[in-house]
MDAnalysis code that builds the backbone (N, CA, C; Angstrom):
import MDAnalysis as mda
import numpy as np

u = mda.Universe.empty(525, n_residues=175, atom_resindex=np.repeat(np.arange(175), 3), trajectory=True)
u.add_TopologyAttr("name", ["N", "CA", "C"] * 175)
u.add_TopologyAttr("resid", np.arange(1, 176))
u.add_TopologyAttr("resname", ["UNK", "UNK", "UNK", "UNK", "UNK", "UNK", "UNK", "UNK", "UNK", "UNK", "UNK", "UNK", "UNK", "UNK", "UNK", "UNK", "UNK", "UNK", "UNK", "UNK", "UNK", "UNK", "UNK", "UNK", "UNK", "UNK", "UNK", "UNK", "UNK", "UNK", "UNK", "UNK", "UNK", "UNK", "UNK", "UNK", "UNK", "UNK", "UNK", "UNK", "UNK", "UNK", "UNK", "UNK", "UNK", "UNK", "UNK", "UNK", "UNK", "UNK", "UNK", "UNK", "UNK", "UNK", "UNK", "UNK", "UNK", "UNK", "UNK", "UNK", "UNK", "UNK", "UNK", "UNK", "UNK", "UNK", "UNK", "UNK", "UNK", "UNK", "UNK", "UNK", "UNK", "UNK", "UNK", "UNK", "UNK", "UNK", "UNK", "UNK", "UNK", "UNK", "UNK", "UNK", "UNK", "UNK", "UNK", "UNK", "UNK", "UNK", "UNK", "UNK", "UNK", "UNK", "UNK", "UNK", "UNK", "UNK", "UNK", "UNK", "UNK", "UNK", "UNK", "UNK", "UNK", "UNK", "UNK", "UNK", "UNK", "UNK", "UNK", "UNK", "UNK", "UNK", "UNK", "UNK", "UNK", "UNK", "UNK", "UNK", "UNK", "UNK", "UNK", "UNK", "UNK", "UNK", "UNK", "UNK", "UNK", "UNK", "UNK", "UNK", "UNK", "UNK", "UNK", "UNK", "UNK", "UNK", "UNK", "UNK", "UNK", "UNK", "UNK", "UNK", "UNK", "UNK", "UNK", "UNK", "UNK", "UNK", "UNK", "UNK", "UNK", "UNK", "UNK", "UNK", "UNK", "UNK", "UNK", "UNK", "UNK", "UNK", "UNK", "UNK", "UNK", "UNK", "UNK", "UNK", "UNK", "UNK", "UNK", "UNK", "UNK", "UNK", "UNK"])
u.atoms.positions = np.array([
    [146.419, 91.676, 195.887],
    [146.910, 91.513, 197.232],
    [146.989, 90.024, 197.609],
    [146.143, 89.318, 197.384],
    [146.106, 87.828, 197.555],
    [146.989, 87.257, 196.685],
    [147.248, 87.429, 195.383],
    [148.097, 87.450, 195.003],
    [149.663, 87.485, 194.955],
    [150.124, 88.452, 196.174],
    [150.658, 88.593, 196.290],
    [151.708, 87.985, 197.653],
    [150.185, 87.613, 198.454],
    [150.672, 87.267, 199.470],
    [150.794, 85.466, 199.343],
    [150.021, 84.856, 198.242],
    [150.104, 83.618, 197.970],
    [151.345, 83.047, 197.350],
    [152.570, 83.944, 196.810],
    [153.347, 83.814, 196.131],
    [154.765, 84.206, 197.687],
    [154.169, 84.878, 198.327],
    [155.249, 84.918, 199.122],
    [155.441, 84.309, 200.944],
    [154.374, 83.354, 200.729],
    [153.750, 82.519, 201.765],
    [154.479, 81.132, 201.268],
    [155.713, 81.000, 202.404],
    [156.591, 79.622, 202.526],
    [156.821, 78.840, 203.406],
    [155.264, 78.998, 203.650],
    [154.743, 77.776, 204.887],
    [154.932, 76.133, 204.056],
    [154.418, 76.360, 202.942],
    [154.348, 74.749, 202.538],
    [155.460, 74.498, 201.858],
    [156.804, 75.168, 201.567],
    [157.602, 74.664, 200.577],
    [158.490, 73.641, 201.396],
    [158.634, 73.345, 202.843],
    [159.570, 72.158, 203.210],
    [158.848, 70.902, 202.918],
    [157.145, 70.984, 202.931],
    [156.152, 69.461, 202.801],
    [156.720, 69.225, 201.330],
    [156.704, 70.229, 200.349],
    [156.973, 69.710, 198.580],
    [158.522, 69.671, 198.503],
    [159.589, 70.018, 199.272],
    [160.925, 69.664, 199.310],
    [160.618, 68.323, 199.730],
    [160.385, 67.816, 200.356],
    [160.030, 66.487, 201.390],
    [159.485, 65.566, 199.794],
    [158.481, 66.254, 199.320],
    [157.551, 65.096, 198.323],
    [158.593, 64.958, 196.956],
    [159.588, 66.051, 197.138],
    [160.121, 65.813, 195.920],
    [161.126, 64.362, 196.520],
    [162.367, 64.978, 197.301],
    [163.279, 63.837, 197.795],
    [162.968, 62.711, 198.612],
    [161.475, 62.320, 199.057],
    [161.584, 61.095, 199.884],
    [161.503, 60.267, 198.391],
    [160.882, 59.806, 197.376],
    [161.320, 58.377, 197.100],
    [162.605, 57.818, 196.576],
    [163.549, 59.681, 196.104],
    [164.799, 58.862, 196.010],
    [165.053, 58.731, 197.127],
    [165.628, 59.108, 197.959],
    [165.753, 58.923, 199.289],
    [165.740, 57.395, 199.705],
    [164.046, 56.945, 199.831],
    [163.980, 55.749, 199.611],
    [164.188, 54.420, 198.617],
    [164.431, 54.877, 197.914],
    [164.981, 54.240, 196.296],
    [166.695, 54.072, 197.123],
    [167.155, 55.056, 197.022],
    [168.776, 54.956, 197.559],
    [169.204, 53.991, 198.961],
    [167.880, 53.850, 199.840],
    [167.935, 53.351, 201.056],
    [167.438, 51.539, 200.408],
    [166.483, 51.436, 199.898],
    [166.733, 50.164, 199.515],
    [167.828, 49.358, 198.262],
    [167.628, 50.394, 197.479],
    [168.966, 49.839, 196.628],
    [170.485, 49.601, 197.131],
    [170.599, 50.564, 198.506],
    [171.783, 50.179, 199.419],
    [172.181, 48.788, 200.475],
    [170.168, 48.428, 200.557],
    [170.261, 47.584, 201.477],
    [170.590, 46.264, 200.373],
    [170.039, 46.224, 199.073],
    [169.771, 45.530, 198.033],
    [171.323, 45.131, 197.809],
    [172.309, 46.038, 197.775],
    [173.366, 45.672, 197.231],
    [174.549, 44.632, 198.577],
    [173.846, 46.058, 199.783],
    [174.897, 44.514, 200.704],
    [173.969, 43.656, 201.036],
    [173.501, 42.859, 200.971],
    [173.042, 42.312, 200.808],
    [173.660, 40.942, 200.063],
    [173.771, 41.604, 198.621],
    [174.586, 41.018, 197.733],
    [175.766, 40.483, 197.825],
    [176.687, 41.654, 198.456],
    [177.984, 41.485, 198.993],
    [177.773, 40.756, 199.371],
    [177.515, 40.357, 200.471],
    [177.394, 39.396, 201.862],
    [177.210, 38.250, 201.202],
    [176.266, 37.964, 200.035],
    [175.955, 36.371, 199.682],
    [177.363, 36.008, 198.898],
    [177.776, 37.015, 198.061],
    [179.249, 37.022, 197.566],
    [180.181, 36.569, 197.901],
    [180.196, 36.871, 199.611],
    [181.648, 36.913, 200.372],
    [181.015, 35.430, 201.050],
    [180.175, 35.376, 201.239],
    [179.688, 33.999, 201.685],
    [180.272, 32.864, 200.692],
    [179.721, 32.905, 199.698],
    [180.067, 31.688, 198.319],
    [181.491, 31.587, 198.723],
    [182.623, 33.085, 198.270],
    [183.688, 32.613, 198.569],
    [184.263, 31.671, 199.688],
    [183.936, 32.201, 200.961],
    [183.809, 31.842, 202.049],
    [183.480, 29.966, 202.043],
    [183.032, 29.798, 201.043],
    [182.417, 28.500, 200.987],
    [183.389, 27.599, 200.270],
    [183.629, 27.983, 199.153],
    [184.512, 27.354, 198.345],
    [186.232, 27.229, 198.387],
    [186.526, 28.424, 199.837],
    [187.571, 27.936, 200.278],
    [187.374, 26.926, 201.489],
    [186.461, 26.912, 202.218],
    [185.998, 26.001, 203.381],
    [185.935, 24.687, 202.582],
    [184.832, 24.227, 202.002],
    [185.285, 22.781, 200.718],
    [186.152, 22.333, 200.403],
    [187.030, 23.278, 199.788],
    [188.509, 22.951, 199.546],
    [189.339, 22.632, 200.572],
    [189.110, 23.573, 201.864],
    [190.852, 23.364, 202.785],
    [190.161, 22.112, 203.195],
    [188.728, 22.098, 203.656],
    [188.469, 20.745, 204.291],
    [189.022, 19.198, 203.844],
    [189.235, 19.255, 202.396],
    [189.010, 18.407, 201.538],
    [190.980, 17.904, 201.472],
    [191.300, 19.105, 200.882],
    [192.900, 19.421, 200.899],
    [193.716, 18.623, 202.951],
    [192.865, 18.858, 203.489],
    [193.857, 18.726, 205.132],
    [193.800, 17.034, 205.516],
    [193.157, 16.035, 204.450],
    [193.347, 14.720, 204.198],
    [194.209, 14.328, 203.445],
    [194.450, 12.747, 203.432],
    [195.281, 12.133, 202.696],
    [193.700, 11.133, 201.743],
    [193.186, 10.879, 202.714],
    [192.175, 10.352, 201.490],
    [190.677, 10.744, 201.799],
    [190.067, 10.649, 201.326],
    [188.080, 10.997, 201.791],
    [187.433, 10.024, 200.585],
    [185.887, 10.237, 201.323],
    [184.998, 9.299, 200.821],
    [183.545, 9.793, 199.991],
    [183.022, 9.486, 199.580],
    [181.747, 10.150, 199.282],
    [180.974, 10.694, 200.353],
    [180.898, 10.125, 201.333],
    [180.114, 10.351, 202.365],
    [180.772, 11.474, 203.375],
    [181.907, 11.519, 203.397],
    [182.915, 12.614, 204.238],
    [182.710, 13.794, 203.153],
    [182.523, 13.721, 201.894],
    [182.687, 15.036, 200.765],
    [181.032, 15.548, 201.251],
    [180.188, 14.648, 201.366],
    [178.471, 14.785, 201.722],
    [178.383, 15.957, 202.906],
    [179.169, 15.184, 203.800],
    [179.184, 15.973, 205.163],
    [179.524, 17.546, 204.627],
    [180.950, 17.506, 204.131],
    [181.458, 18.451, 203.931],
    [180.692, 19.947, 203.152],
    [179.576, 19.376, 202.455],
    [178.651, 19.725, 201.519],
    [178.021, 20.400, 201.911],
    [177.694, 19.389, 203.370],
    [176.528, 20.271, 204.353],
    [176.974, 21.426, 205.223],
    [178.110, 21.379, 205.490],
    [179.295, 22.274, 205.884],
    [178.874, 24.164, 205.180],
    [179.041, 23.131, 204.122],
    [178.974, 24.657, 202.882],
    [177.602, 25.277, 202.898],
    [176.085, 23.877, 203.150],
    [175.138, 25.091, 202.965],
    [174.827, 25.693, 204.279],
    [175.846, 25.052, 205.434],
    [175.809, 26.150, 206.848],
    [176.555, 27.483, 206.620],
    [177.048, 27.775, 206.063],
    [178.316, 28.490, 205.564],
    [177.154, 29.687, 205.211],
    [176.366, 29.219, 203.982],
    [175.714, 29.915, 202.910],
    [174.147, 30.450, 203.847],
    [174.129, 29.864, 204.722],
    [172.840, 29.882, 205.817],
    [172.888, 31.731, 205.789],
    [171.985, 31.794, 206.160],
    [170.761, 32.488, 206.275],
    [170.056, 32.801, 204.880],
    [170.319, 32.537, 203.845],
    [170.391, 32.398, 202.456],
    [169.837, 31.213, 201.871],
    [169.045, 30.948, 200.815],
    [168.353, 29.993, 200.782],
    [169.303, 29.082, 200.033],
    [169.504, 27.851, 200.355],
    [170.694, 27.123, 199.756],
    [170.194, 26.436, 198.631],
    [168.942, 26.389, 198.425],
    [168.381, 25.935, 197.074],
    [169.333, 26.159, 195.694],
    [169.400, 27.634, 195.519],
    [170.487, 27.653, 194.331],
    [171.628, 27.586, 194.725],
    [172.617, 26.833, 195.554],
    [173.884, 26.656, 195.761],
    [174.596, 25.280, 194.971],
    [175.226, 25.552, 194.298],
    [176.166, 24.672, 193.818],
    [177.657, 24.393, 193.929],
    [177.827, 22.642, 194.424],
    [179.199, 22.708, 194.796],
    [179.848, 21.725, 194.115],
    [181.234, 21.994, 193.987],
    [181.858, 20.885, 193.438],
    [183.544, 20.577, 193.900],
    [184.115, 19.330, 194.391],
    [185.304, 19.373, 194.787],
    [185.584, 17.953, 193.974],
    [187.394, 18.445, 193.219],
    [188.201, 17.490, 192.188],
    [189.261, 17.743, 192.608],
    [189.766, 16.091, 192.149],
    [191.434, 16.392, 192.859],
    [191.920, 16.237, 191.401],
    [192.876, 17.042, 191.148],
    [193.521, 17.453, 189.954],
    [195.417, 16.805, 189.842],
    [195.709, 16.639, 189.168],
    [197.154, 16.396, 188.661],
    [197.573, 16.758, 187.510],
    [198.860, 17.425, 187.544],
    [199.213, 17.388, 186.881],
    [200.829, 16.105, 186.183],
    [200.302, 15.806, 184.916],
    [201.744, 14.375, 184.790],
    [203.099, 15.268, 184.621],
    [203.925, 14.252, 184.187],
    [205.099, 14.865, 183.809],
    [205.675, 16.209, 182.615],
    [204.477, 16.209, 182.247],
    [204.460, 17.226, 180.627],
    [203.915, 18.281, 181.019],
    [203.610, 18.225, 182.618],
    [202.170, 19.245, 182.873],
    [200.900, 19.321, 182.559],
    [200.780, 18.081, 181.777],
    [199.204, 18.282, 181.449],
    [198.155, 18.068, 182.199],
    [197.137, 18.447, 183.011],
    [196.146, 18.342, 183.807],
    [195.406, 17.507, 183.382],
    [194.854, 16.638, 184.352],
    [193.723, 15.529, 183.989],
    [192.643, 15.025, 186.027],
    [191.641, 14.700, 185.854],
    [190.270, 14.763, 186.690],
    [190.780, 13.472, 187.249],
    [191.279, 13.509, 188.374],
    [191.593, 12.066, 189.148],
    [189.852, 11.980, 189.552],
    [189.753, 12.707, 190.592],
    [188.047, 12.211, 190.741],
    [187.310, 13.387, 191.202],
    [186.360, 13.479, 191.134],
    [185.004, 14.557, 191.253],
    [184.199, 14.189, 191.874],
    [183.512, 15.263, 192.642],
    [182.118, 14.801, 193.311],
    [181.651, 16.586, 193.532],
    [179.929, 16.042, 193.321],
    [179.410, 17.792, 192.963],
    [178.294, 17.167, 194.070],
    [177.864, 18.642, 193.900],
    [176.214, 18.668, 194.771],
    [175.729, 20.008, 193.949],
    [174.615, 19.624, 193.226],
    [173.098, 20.067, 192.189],
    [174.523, 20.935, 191.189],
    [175.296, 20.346, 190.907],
    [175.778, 20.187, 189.198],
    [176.575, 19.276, 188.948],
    [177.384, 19.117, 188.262],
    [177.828, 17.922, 187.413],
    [179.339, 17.936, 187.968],
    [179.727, 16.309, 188.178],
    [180.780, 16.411, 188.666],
    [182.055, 16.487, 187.627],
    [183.466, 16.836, 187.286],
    [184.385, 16.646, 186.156],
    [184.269, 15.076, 185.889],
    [184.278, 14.580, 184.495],
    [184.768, 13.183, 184.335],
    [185.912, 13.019, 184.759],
    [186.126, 11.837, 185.128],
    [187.403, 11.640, 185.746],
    [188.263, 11.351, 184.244],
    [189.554, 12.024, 184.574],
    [190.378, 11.588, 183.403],
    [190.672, 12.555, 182.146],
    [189.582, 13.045, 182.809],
    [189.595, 14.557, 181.656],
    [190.363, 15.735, 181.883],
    [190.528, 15.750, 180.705],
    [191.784, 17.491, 180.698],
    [191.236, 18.639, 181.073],
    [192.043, 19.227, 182.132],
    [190.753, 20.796, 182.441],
    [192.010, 21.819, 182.794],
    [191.708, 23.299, 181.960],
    [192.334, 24.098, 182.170],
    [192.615, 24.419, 183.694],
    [193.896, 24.446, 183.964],
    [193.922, 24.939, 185.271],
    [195.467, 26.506, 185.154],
    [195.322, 27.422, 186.092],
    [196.210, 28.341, 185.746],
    [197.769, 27.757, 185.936],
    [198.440, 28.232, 185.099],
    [199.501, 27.587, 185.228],
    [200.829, 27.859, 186.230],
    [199.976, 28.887, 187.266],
    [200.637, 29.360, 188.216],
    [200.462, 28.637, 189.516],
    [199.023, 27.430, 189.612],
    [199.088, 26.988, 190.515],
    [199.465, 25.671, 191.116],
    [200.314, 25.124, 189.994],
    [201.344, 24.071, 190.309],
    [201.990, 23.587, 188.701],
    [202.703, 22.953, 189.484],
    [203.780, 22.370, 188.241],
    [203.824, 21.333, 187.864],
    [204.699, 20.527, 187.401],
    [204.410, 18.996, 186.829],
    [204.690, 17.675, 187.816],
    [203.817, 17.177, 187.988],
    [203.893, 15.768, 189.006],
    [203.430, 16.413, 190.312],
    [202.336, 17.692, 190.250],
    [201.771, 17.427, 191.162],
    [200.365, 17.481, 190.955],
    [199.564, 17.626, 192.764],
    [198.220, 17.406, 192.606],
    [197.927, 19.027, 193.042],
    [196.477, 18.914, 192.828],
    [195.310, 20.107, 193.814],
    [193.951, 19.566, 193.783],
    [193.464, 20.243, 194.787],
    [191.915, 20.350, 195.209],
    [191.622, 21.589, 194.616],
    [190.620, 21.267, 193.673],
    [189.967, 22.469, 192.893],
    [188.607, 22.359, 193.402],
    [187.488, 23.649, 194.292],
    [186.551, 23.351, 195.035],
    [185.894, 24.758, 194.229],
    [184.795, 24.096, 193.377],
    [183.593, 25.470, 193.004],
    [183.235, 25.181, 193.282],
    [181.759, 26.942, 193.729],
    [180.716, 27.169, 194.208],
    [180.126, 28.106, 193.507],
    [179.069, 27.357, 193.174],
    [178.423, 28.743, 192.216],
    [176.819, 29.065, 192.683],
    [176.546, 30.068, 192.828],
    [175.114, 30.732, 193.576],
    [174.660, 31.847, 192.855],
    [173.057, 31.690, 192.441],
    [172.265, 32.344, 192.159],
    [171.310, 33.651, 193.310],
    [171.520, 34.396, 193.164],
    [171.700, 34.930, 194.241],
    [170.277, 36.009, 193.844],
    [169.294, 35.836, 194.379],
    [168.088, 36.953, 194.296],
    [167.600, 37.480, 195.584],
    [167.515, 38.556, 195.098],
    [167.242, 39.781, 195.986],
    [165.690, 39.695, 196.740],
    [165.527, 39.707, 198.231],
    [163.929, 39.509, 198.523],
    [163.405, 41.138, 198.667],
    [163.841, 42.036, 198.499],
    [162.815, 43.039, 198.011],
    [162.588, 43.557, 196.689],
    [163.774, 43.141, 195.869],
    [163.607, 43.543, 194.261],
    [163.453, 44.530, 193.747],
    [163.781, 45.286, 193.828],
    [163.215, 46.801, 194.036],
    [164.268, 47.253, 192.795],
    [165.619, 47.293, 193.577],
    [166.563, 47.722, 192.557],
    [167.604, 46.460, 191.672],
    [167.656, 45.317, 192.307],
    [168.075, 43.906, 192.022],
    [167.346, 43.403, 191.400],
    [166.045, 43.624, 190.581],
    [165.132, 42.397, 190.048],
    [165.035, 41.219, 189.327],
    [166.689, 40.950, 188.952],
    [167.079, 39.624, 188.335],
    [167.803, 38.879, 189.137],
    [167.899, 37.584, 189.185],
    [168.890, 36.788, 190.054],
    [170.651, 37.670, 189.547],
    [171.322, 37.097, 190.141],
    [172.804, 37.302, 189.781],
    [173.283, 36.510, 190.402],
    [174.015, 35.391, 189.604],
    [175.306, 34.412, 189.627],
    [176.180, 34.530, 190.393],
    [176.637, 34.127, 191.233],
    [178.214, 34.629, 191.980],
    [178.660, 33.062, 191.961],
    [180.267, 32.593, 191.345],
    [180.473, 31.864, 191.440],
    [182.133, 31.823, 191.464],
    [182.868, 30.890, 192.258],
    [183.853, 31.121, 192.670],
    [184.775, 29.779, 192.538],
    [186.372, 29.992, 191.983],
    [186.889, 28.513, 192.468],
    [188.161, 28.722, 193.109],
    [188.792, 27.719, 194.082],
    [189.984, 27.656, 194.710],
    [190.402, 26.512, 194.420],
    [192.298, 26.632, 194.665],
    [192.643, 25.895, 194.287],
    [193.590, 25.606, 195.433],
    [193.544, 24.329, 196.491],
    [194.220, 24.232, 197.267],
    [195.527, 22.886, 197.152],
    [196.323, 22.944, 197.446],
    [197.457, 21.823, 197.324],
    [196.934, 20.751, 198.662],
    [197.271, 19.671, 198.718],
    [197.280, 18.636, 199.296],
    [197.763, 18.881, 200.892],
    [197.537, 18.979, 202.058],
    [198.340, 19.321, 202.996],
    [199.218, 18.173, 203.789],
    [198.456, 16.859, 203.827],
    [199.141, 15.519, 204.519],
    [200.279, 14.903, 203.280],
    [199.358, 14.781, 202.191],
    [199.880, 13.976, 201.392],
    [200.461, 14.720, 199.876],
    [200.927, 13.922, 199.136],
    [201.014, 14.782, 197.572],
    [199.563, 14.718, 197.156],
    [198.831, 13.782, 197.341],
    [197.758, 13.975, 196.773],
    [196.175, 13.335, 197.590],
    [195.227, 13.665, 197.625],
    [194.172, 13.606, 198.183],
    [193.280, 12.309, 197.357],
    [193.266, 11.177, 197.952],
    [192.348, 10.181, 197.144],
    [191.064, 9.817, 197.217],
    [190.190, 9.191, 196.089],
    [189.129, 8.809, 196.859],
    [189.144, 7.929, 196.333],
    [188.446, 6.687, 196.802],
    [188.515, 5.542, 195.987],
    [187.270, 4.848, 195.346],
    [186.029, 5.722, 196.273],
    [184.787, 5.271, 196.045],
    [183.954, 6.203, 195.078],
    [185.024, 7.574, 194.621],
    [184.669, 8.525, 194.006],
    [184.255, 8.102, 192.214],
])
């Protein structure tokens, strides 16, 4: 009889429905928050590396110290986010008469700027021969503060390529 009635007593089966699905549940609720999260630092970087660029591009010439500013621009951009791993870089690019691309001048913040003079692949859709661009990367290491389902950093890194807007080409002289 006890037996019987212990097997058909379904007072406790919603508490062990409950113990089975709360930690996915919660697993799914932070790995959701984990991922936008992500997004957001994503769309930020981009966000950044076209801001660098048009800034840079809507001159006829800039300076080290105007690219500095501009820098700081980017880790407001990247704000609420720790800008420690943010990396930036803006080059004004040409191409000569043959089309071949070469590093008029560079300037980075926490990586390396292009040598000037040097040949660098650029797509060949985004200009033609005898002209210039502003090529502006940003590259970010991007870690997750609860870790849960993110537990490695992840890279997000991005480049644009903007044309000159005053002039054919954007100079620096102190670069």
């Amino acid at each position: 009889m006890h037996v019987r009635r212990f097997f058909g007593d379904i007072g406790g089966v919603a508490a062990i429905e409950f113990a089975f699905i709360a930690p996915v549940m919660i697993l799914a609720y932070f790995g959701l928050a984990e991922v936008t999260q992500g997004m957001i630092a994503q769309r930020r970087i981009s966000h950044t590396s076209s801001t660098i660029g048009d800034l840079v591009a809507q001159g006829s010439a800039t300076s080290p110290a105007e690219i500095s500013d501009i820098f700081t621009v980017g880790d407001t951009i990247v704000a609420p986010f720790p800008t420690a791993p943010l990396a930036m870089r803006v080059s004004s690019i040409t191409a000569d008469a043959s089309g071949v691309t070469h590093v008029d001048w560079s300037q980075a913040s926490n990586m390396a700027p292009l040598a000037k003079g040097a040949a660098v692949a650029v797509p060949a859709t985004i200009f033609s021969a005898n002209q210039s661009v502003v090529e502006a990367d940003v590259t970010y290491a991007y870690s997750s503060p609860v870790n849960y389902v993110l537990s490695a950093p992840i890279t997000f890194s991005n480049t644009y390529y903007l044309k000159p807007r005053i002039s054919d080409q954007v100079t620096c002289k102190a670069c």
